[in-house]
Backbone as JSON Lines, residues from 0, in Angstrom:
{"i":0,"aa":"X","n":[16.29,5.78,6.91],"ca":[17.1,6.97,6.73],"c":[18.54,6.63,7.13]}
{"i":1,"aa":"X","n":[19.47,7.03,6.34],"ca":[20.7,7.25,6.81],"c":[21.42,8.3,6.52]}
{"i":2,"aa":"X","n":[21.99,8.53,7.62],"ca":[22.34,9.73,7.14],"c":[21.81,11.08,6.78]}
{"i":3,"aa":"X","n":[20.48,10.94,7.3],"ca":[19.47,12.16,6.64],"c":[19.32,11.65,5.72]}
{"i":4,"aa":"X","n":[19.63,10.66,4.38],"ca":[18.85,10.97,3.53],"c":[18.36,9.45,2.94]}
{"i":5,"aa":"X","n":[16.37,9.15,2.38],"ca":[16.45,8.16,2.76],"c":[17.01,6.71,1.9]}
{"i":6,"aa":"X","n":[17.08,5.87,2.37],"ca":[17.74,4.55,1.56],"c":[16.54,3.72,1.41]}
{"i":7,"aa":"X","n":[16.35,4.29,0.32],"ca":[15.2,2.96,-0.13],"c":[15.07,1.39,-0.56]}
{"i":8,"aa":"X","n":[16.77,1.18,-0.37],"ca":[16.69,-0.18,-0.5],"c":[16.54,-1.07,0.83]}
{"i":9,"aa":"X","n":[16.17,-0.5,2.48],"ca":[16.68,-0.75,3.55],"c":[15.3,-0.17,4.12]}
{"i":10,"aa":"X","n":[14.63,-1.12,4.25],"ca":[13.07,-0.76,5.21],"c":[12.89,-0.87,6.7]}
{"i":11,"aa":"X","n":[12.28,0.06,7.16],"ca":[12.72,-0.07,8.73],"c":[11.8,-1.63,9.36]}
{"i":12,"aa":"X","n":[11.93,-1.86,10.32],"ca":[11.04,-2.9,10.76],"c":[9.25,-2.63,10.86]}
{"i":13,"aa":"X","n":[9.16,-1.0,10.97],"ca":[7.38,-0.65,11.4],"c":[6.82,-0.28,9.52]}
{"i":14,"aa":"X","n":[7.62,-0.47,9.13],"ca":[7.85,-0.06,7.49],"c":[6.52,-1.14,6.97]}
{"i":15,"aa":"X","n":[5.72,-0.86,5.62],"ca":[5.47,-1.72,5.08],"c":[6.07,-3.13,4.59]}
{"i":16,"aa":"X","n":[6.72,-2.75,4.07],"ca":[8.04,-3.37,3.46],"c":[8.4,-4.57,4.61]}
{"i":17,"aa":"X","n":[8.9,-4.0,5.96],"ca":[9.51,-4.55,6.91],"c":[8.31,-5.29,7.73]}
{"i":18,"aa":"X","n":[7.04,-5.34,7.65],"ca":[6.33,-6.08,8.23],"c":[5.82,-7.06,7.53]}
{"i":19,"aa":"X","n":[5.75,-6.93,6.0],"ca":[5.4,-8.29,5.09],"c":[6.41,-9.1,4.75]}
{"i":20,"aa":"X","n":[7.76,-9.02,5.03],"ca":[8.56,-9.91,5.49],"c":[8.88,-10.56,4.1]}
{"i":21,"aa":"X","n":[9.36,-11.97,3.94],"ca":[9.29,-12.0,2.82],"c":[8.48,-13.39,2.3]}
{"i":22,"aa":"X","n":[7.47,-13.25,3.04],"ca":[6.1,-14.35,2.69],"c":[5.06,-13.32,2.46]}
{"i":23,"aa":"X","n":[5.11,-12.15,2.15],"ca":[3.84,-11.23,1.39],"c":[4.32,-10.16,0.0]}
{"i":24,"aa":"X","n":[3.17,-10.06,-0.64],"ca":[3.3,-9.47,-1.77],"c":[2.92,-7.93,-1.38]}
{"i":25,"aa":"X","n":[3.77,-6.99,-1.4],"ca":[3.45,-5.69,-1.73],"c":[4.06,-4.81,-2.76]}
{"i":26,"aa":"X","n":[3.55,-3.62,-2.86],"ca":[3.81,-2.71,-4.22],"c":[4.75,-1.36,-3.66]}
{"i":27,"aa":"X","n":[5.84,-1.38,-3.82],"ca":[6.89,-0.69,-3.68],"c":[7.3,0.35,-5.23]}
{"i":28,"aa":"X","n":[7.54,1.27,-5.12],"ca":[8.29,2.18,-6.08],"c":[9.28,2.62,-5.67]}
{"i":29,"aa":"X","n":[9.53,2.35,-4.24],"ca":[11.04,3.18,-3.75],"c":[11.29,4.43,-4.1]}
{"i":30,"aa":"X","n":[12.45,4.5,-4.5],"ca":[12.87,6.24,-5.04],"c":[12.59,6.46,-6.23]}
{"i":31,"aa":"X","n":[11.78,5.93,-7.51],"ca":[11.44,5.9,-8.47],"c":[10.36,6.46,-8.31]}
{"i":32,"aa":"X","n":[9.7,6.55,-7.48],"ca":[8.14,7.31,-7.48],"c":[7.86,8.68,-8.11]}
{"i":33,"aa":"X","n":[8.79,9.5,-7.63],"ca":[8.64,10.96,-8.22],"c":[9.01,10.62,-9.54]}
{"i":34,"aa":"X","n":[10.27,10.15,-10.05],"ca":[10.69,9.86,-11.06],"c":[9.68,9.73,-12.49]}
{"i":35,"aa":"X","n":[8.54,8.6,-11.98],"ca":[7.94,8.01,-12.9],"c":[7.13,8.95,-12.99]}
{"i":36,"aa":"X","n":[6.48,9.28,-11.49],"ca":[5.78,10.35,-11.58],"c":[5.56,11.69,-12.46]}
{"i":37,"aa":"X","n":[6.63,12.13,-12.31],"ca":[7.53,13.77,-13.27],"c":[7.69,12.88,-14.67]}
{"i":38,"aa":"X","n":[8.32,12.22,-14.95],"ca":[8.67,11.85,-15.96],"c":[6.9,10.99,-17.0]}
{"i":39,"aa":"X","n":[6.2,10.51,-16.55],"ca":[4.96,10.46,-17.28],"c":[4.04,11.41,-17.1]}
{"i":40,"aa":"X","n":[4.37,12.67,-16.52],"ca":[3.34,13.92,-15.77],"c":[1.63,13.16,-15.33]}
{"i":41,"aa":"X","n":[2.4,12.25,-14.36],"ca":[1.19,11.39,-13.97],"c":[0.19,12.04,-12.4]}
{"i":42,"aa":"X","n":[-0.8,12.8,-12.37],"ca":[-1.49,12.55,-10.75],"c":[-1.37,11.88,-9.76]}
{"i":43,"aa":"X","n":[-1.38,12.21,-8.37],"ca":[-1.69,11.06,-7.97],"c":[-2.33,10.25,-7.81]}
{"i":44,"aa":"X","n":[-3.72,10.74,-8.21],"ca":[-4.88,9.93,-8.8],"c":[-4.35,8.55,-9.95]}
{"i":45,"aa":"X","n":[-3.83,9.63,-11.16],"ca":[-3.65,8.65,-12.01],"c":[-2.22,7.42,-11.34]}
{"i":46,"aa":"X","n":[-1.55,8.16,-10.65],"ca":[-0.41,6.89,-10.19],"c":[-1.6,5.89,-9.48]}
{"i":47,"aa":"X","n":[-2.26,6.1,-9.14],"ca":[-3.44,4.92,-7.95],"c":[-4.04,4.03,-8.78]}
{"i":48,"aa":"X","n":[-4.63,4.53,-9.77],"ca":[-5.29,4.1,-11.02],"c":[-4.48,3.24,-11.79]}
{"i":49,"aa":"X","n":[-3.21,3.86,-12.27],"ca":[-2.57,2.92,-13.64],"c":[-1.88,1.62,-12.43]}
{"i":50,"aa":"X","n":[-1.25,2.22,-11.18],"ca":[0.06,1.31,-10.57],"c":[-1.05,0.63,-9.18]}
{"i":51,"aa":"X","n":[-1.34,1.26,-8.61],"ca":[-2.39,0.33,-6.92],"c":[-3.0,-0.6,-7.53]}
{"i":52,"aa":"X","n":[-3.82,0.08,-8.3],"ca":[-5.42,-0.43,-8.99],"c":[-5.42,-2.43,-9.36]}
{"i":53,"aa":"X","n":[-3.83,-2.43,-10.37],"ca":[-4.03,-3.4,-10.92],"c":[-3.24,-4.26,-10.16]}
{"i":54,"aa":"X","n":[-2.53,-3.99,-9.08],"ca":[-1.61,-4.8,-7.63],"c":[-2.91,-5.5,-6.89]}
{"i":55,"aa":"X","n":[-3.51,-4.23,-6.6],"ca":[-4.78,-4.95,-5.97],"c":[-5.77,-5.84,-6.21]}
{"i":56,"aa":"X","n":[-6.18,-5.4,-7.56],"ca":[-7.03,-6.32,-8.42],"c":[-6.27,-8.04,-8.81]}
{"i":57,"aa":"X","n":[-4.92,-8.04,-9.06],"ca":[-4.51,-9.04,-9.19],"c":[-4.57,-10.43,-7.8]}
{"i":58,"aa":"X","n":[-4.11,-9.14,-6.48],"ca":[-4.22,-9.86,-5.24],"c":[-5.64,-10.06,-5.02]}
{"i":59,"aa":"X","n":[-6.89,-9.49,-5.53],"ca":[-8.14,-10.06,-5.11],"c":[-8.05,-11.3,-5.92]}
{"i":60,"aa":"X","n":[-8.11,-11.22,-7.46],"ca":[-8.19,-12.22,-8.1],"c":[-7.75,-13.37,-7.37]}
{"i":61,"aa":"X","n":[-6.71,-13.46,-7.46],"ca":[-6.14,-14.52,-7.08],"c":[-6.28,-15.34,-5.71]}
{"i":62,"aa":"X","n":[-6.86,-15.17,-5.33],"ca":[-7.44,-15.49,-3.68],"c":[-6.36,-15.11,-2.69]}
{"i":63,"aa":"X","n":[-5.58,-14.25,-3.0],"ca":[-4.7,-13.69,-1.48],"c":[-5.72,-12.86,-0.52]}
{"i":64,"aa":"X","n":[-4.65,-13.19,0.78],"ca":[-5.25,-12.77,2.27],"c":[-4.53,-11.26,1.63]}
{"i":65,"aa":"X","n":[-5.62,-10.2,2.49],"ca":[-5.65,-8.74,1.82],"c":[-4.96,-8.05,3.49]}
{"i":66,"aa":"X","n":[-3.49,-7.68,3.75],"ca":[-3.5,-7.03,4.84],"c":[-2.51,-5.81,5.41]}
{"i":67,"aa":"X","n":[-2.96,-5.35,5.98],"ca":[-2.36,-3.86,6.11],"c":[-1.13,-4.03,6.96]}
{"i":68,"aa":"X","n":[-0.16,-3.2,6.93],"ca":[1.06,-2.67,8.01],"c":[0.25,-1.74,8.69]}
{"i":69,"aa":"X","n":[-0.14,-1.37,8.39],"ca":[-0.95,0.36,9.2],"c":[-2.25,0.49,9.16]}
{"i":70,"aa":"X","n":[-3.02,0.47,9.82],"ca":[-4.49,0.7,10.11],"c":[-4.98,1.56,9.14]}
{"i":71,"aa":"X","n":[-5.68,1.63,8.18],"ca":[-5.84,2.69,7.14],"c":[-7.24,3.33,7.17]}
{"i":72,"aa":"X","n":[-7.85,2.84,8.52],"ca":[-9.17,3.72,9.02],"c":[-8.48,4.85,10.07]}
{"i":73,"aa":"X","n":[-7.29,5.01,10.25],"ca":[-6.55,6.08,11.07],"c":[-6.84,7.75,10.41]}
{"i":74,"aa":"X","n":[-7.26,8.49,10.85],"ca":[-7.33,9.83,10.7],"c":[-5.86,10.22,9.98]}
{"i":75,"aa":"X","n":[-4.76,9.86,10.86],"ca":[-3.23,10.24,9.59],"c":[-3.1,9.59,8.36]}
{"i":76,"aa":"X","n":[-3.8,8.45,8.03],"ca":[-4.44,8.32,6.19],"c":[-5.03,8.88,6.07]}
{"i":77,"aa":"X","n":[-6.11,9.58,6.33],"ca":[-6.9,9.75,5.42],"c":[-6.8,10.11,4.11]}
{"i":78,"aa":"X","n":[-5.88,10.68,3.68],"ca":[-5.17,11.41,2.55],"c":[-4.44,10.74,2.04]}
{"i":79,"aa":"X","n":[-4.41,9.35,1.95],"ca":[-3.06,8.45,1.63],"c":[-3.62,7.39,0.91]}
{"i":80,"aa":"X","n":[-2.43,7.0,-0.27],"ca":[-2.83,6.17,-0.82],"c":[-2.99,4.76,-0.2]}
{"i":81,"aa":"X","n":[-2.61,4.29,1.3],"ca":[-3.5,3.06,2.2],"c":[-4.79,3.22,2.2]}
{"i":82,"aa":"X","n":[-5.46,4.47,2.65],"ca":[-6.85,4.79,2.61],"c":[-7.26,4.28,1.23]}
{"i":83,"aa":"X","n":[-6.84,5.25,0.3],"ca":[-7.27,4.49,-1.12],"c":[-7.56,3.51,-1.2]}
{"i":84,"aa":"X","n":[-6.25,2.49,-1.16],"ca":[-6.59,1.23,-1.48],"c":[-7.71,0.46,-0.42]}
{"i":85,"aa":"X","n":[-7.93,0.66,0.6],"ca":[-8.86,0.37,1.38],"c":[-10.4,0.86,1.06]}
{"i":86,"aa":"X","n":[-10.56,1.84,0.57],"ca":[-11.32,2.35,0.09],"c":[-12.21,1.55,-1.6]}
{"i":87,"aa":"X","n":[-10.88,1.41,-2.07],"ca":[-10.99,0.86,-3.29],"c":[-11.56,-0.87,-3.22]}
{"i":88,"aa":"X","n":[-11.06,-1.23,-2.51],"ca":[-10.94,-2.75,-1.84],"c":[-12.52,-2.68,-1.45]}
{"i":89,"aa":"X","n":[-13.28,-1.77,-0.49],"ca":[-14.52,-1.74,-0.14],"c":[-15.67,-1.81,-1.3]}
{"i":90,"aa":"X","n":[-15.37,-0.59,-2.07],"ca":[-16.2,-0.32,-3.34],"c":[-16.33,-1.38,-4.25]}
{"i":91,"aa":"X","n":[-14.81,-1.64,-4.74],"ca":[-15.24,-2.79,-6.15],"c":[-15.38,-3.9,-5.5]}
{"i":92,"aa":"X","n":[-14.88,-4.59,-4.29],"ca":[-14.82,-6.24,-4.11],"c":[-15.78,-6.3,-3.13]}
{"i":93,"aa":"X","n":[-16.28,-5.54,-2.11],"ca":[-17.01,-5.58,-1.24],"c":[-16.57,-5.76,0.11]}
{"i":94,"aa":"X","n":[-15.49,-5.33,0.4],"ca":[-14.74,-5.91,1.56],"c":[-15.71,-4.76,2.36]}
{"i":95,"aa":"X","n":[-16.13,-5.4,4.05],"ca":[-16.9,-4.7,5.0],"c":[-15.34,-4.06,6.4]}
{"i":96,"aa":"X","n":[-14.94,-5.52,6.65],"ca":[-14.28,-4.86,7.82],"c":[-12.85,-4.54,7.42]}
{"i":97,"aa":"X","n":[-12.14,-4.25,8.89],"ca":[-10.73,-4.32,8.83],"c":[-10.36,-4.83,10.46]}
{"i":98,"aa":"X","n":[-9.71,-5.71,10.14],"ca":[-9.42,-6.84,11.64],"c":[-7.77,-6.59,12.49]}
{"i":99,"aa":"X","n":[-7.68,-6.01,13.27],"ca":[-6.38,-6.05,13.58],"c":[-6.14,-7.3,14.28]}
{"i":100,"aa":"X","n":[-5.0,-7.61,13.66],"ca":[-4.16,-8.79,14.66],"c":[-3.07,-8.97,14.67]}
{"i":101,"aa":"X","n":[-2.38,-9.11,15.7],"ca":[-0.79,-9.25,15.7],"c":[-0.27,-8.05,15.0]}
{"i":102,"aa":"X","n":[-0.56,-7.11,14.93],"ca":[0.3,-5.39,14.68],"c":[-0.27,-5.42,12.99]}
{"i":103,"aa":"X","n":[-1.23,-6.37,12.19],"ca":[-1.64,-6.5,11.14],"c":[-2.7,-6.22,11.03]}
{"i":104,"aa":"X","n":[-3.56,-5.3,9.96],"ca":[-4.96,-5.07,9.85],"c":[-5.24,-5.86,9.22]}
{"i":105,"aa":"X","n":[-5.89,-7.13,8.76],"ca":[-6.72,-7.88,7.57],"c":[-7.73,-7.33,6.92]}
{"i":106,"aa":"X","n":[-8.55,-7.24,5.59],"ca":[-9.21,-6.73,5.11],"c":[-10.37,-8.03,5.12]}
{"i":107,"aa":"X","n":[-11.6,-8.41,5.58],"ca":[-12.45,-8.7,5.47],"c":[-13.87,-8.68,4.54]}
C-alpha cells in the first residue's frame, strides 16, 4: 500500500510475491484481477478453473517443489483461493501433507 491505495507492482516482504523471491514460480494477476474478472463475467470458481488450475497442473507436471507463503490449512483461508489450490493439489495429484519450514509450507 501506498498511500492508501494499493501498488501492485511492489510486494510487501510477508506477501506471496515477496517470499518466493525470485527463484520461485507463482501466479499473480495484480490489479488486473477484477478487470479480467468483470470484463469476461468470469466466477470465482471459474477464475480457479480457467487461471489456478492450469499454473498448478503445469507446476505438478513438471516436477516442481509445491510451496506455500501462508499455511492454507489456517481457518482465515478457508474461503480462499490458497485453500483451493491446496485442496485441488490433494484431490487430483494426491498430495497428503503440508510441512512448514523456514516461514514456508511445502506440499507433500
Amino acid at each position: 500500500m501506498e498511500n492508501g491505495v494499493p501498488n501492485w507492482g511492489q510486494a510487501s516482504t510477508d506477501s506471496y510475491i515477496g517470499k518466493a523471491g525470485s527463484n520461485s514460480m507463482y501466479f499473480d494477476l495484480g490489479g488486473s484481477r477484477d478487470n479480467i474478472q468483470t470484463g469476461y463475467k468470469l466466477t470465482g470458481d471459474e477464475m480457479f478453473r480457467y487461471l489456478n488450475v492450469p499454473a498448478l497442473d503445469d507446476a505438478v507436471k513438471s516436477g516442481k517443489q509445491i510451496r506455500f507463503s501462508h499455511n492454507p490449512e489456517l481457518p482465515a483461508y478457508r474461503n480462499s483461493y490458497l485453500a483451493d489450490e491446496w485442496n485441488y493439489l490433494k484431490e487430483k495429484y494426491g498430495y497428503k501433507y503440508i510441512i512448514e519450514e523456514d516461514g514456508m509450507w511445502y506440499a507433500e
